[in-house]
VOMINU-535722 format. One record per residue (C-alpha): residue in one letter; y, z, x. Coordinates in nm, 3 decimals, always signed. Each point is the difference from the previous one (the first is absolute). Layout:
N
<r><residu>A</residu><yy>Y</yy><zz>Z</zz><xx>X</xx></r>
...
//
This chain:
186
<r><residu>X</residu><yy>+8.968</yy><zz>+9.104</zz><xx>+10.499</xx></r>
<r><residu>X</residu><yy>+0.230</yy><zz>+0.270</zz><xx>+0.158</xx></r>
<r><residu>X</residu><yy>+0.046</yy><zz>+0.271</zz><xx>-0.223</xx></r>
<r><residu>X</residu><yy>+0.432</yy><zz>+0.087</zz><xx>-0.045</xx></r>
<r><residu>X</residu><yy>+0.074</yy><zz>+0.363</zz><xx>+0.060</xx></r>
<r><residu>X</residu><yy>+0.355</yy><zz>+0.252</zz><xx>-0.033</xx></r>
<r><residu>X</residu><yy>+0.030</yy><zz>+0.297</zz><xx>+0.251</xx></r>
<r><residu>X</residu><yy>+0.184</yy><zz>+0.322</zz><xx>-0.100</xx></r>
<r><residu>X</residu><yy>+0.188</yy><zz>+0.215</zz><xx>+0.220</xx></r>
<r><residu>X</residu><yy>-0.060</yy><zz>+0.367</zz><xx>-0.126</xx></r>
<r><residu>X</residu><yy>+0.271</yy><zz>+0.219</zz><xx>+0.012</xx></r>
<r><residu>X</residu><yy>+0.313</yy><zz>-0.117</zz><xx>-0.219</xx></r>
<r><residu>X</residu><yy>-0.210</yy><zz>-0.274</zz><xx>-0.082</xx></r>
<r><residu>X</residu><yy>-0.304</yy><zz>+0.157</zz><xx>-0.223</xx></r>
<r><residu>X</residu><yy>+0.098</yy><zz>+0.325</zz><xx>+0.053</xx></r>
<r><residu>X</residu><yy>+0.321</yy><zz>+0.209</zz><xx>-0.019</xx></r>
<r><residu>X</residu><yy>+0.047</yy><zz>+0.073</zz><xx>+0.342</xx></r>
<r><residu>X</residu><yy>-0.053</yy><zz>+0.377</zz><xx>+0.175</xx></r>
<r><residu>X</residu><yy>+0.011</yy><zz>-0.053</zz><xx>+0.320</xx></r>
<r><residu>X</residu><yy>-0.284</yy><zz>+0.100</zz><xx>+0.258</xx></r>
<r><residu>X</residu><yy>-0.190</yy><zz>+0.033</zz><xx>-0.320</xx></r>
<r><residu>X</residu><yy>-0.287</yy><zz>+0.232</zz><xx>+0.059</xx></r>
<r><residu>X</residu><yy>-0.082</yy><zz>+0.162</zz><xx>-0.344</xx></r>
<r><residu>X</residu><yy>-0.140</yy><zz>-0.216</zz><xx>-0.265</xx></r>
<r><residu>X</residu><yy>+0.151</yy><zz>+0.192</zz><xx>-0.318</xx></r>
<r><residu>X</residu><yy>+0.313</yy><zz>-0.129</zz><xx>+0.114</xx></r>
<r><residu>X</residu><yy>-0.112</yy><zz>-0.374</zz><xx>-0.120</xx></r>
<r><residu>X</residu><yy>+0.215</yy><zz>-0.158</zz><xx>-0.214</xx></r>
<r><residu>X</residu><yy>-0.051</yy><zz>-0.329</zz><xx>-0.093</xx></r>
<r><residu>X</residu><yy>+0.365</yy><zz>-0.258</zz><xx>-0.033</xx></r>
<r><residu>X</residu><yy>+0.018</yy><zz>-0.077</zz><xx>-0.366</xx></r>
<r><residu>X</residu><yy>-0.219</yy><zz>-0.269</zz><xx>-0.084</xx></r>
<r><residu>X</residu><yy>-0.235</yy><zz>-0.013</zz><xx>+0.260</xx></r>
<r><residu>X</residu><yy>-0.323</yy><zz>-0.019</zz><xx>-0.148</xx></r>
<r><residu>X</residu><yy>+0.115</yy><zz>-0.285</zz><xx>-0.283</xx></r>
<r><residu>X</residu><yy>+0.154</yy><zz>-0.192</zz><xx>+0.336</xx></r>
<r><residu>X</residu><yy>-0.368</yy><zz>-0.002</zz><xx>+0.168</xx></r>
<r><residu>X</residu><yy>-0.171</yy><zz>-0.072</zz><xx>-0.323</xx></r>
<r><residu>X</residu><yy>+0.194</yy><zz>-0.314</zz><xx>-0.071</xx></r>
<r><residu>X</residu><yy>-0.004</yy><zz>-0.100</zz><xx>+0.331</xx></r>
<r><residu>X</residu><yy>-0.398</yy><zz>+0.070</zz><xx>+0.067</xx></r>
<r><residu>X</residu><yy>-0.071</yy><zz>-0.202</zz><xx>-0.408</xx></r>
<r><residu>X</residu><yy>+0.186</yy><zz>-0.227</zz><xx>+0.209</xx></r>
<r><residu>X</residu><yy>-0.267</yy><zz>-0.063</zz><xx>+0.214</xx></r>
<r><residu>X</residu><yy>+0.156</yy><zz>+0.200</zz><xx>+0.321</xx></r>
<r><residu>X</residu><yy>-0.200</yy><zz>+0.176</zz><xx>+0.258</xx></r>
<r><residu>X</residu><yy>+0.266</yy><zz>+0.311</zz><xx>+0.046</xx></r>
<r><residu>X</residu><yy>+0.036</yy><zz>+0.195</zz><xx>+0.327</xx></r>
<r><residu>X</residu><yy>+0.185</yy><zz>+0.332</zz><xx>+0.153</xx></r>
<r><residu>X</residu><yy>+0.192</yy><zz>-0.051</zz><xx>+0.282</xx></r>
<r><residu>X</residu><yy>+0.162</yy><zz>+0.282</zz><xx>+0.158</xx></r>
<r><residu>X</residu><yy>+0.117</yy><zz>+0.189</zz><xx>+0.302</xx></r>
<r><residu>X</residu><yy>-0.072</yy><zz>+0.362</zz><xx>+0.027</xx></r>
<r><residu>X</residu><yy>+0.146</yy><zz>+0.063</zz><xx>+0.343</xx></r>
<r><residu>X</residu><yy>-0.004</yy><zz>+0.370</zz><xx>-0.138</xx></r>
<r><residu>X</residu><yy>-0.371</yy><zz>+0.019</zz><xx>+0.133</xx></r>
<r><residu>X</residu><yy>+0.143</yy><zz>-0.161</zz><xx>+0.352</xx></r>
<r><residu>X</residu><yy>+0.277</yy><zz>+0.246</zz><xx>+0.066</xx></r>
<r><residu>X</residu><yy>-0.235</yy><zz>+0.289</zz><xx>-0.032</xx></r>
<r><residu>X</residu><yy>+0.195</yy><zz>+0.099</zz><xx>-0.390</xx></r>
<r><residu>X</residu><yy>-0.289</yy><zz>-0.047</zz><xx>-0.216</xx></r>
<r><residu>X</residu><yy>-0.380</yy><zz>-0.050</zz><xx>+0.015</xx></r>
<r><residu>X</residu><yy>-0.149</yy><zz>-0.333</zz><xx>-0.058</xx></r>
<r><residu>X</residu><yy>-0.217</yy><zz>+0.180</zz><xx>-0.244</xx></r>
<r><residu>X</residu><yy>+0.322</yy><zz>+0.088</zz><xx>-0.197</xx></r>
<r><residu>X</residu><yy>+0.063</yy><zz>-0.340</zz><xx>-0.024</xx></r>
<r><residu>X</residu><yy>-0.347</yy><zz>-0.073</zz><xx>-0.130</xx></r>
<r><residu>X</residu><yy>+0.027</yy><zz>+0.258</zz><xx>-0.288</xx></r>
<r><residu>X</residu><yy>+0.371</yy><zz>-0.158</zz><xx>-0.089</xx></r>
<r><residu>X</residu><yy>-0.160</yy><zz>-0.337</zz><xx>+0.024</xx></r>
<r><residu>X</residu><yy>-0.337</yy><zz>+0.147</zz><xx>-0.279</xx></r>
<r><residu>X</residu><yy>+0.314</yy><zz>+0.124</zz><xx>-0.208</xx></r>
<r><residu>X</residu><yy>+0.163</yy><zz>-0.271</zz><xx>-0.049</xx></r>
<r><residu>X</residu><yy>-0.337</yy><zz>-0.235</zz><xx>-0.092</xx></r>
<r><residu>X</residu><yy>-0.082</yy><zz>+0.330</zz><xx>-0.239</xx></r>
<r><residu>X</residu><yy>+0.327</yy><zz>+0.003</zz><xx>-0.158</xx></r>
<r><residu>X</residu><yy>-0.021</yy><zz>-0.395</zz><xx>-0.061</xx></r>
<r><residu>X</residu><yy>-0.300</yy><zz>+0.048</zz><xx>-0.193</xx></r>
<r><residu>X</residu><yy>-0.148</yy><zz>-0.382</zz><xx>+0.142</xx></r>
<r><residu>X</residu><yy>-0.148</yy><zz>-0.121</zz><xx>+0.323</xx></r>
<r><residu>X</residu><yy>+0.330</yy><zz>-0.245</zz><xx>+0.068</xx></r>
<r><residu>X</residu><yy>-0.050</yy><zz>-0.004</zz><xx>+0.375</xx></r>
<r><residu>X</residu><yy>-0.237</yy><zz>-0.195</zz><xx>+0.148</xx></r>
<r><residu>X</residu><yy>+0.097</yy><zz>+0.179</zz><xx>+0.331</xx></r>
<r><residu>X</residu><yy>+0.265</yy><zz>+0.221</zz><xx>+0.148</xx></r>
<r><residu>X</residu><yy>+0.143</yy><zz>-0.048</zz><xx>+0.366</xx></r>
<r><residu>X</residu><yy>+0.159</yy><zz>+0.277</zz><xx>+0.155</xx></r>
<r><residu>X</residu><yy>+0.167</yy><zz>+0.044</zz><xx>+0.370</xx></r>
<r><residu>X</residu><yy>-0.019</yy><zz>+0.314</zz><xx>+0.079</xx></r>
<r><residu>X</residu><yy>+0.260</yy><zz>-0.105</zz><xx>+0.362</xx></r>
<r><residu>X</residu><yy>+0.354</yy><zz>+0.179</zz><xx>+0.052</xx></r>
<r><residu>X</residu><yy>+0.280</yy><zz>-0.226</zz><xx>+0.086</xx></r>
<r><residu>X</residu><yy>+0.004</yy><zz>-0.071</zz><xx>+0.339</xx></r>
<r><residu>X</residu><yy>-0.363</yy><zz>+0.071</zz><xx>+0.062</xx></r>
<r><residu>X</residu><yy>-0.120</yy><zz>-0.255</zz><xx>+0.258</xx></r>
<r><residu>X</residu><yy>-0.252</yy><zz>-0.192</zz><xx>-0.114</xx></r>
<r><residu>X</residu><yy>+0.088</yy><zz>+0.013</zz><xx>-0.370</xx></r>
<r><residu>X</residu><yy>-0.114</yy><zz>-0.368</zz><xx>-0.091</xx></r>
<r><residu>X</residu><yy>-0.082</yy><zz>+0.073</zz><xx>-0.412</xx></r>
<r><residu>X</residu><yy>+0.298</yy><zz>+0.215</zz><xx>-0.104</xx></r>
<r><residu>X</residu><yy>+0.240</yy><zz>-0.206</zz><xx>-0.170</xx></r>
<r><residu>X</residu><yy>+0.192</yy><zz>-0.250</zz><xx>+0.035</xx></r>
<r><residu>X</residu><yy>-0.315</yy><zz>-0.085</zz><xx>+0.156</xx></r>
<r><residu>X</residu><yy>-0.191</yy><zz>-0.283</zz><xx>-0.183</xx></r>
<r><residu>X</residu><yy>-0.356</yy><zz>+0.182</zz><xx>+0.161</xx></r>
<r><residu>X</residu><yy>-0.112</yy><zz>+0.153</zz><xx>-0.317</xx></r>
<r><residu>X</residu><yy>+0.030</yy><zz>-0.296</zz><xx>-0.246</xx></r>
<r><residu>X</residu><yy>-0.123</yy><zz>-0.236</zz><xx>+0.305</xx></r>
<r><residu>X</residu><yy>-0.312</yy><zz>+0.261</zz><xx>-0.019</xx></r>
<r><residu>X</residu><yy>+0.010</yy><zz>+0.006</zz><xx>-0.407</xx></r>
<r><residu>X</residu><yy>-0.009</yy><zz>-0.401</zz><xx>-0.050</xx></r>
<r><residu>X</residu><yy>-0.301</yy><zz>-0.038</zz><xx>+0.250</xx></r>
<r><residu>X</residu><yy>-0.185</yy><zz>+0.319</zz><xx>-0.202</xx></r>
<r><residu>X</residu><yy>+0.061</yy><zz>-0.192</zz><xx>-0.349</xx></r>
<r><residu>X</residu><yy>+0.084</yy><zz>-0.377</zz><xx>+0.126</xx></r>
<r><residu>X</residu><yy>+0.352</yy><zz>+0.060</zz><xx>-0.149</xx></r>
<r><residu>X</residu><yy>+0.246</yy><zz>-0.289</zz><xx>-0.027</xx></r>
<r><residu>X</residu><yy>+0.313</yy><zz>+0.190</zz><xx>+0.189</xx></r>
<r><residu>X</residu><yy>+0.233</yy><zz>-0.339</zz><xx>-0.100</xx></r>
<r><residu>X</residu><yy>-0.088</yy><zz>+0.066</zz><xx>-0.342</xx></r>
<r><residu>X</residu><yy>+0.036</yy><zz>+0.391</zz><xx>+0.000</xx></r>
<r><residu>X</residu><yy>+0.277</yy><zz>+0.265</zz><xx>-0.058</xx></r>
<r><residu>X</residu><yy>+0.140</yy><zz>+0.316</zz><xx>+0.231</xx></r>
<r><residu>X</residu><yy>+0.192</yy><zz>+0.246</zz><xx>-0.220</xx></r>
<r><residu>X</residu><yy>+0.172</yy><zz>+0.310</zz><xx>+0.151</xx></r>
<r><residu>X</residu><yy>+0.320</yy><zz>+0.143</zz><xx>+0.008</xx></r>
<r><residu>X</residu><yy>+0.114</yy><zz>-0.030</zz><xx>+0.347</xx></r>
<r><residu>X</residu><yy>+0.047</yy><zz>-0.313</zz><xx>+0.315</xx></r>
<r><residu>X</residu><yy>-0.355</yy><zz>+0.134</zz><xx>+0.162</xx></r>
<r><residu>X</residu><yy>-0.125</yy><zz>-0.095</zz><xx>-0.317</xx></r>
<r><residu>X</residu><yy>+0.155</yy><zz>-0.340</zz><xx>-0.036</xx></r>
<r><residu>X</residu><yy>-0.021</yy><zz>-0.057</zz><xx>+0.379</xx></r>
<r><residu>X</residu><yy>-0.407</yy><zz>+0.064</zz><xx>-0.064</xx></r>
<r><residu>X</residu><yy>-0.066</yy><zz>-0.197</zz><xx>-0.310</xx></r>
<r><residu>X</residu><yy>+0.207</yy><zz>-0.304</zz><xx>+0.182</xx></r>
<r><residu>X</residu><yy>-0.182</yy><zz>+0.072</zz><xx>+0.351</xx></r>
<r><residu>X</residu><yy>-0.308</yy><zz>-0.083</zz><xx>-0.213</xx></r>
<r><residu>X</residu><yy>+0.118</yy><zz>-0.286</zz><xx>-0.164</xx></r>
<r><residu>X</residu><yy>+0.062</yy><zz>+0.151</zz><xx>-0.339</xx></r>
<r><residu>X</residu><yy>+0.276</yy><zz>+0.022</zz><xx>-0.250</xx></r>
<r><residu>X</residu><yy>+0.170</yy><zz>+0.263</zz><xx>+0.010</xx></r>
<r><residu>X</residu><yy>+0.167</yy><zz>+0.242</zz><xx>-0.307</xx></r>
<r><residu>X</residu><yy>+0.229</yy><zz>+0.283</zz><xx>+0.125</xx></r>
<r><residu>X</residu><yy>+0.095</yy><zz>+0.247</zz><xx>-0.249</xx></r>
<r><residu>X</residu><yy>+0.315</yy><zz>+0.177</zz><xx>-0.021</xx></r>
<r><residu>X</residu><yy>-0.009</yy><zz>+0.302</zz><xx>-0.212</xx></r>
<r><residu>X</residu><yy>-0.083</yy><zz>+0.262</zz><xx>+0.205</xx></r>
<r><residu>X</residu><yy>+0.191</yy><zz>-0.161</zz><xx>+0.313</xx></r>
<r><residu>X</residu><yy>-0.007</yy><zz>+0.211</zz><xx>+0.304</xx></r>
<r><residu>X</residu><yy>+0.291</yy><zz>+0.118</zz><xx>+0.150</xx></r>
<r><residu>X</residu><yy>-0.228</yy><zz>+0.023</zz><xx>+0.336</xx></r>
<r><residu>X</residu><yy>-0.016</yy><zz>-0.336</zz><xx>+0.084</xx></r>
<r><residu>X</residu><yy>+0.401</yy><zz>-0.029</zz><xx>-0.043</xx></r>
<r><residu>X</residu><yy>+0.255</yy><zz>-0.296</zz><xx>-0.157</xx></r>
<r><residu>X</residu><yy>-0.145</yy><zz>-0.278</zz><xx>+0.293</xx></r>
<r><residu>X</residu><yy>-0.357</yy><zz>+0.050</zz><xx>-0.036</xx></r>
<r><residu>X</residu><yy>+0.019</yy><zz>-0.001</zz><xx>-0.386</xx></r>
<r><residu>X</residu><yy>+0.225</yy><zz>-0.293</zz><xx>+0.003</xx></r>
<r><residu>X</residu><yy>-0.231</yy><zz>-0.207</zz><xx>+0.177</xx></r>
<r><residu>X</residu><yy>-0.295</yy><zz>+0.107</zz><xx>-0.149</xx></r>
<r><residu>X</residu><yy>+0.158</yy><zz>-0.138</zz><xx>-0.303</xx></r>
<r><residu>X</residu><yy>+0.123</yy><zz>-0.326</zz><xx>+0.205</xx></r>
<r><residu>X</residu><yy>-0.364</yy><zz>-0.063</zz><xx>+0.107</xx></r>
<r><residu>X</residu><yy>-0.171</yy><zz>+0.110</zz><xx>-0.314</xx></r>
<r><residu>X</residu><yy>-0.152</yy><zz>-0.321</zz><xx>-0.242</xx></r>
<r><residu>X</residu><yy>+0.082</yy><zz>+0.241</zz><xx>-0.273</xx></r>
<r><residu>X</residu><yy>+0.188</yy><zz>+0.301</zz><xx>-0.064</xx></r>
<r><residu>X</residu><yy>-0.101</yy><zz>+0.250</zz><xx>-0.295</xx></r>
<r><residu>X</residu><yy>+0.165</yy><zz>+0.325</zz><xx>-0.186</xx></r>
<r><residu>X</residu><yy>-0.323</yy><zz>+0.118</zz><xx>-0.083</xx></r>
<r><residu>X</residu><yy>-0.390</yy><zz>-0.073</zz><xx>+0.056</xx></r>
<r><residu>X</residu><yy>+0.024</yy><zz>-0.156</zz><xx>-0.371</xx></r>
<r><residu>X</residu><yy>+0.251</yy><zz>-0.262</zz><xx>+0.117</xx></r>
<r><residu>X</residu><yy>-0.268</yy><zz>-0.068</zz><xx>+0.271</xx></r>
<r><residu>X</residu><yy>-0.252</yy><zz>-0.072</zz><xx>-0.183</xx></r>
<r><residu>X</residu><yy>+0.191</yy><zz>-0.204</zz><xx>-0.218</xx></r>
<r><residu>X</residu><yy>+0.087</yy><zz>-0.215</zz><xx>+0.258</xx></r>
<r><residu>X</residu><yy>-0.360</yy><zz>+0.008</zz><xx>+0.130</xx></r>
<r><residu>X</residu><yy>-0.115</yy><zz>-0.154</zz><xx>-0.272</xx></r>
<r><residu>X</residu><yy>+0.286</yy><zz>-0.257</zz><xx>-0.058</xx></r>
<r><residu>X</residu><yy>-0.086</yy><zz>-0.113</zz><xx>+0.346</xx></r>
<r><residu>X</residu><yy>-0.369</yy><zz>-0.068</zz><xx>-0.045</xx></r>
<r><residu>X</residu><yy>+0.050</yy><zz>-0.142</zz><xx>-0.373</xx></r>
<r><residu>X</residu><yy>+0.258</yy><zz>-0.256</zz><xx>+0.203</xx></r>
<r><residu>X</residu><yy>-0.272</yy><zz>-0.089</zz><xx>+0.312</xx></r>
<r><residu>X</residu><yy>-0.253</yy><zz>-0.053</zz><xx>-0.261</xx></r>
//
């Protein structure tokens, strides 16, 4: 049987966002976070980290920096949630930059490791990459809106919304509806 799985974004989504995070006492988990990937791993859940760091790929931060935020925020959970993180380390624009998101490259990659079911699986982030990723792969798809960024702008947020299966003020909310969902495929 193919195991059921729900991808995180990182920053905004787990984590308060700083951007081109490089220092990992500046980890701060969103409210919630660990009880959110406790229910949903006693759910039965394999739980992944998705995220693009294309900090490492404009030449901003070191991919080891990354590495020691990444060991910060599994210390400061106090649980091995993650069966895996996926990072792209590519800029925008780079050319070829197949994995970063709203490419579906790393989940593709993450169901073959773990013989996920992506039909049966969840993508939560806060922005349209996100959503564009988890339904790339196939996946349902939770955006969450209360960090929004102004970045993206009225259109992209707006659609994100418009192509989201679910939209969410918080990571609680998400996992809420998570778990609705399954309870109602059972």
């Amino acid at each position: 049987m193919r195991v059921r799985a729900v991808f995180f974004d990182r920053d905004d989504t787990l984590i308060e966002n700083v951007p081109y995070l490089d220092d990992p006492e500046k980890v701060v988990l969103v409210e919630g976070a660990q009880d959110c990937l406790t229910r949903l791993k006693a759910a039965g859940f394999l739980l992944f980290l998705v995220s693009n760091q294309s900090g490492v790929g404009r030449g901003w931060i070191r991919r080891e920096d990354v590495d020691a935020v990444n060991r910060a925020i599994l210390s400061r959970l106090r649980a091995p949630f993650f069966s895996k993180i996926y990072l792209s380390f590519a800029a925008p624009g780079d050319d070829p930059s197949w994995d970063r998101k709203p490419s579906p490259l790393l989940l593709w990659r993450a169901s073959r490791e773990f013989a996920l079911e992506l039909s049966r699986s969840f993508f939560v982030g806060d922005r349209i990459a996100d959503v564009l990723c988890g339904r790339n792969a196939g996946c349902r798809t939770i955006l969450l809106t209360a960090r929004e960024s102004e970045k993206e702008g009225l259109r992209a947020r707006q659609w994100a919304r418009s192509l989201a299966d679910h939209v969410a003020p918080n990571l609680q909310k998400a996992t809420d509806w998570i778990l609705r969902s399954v309870g109602e495929d059972s």
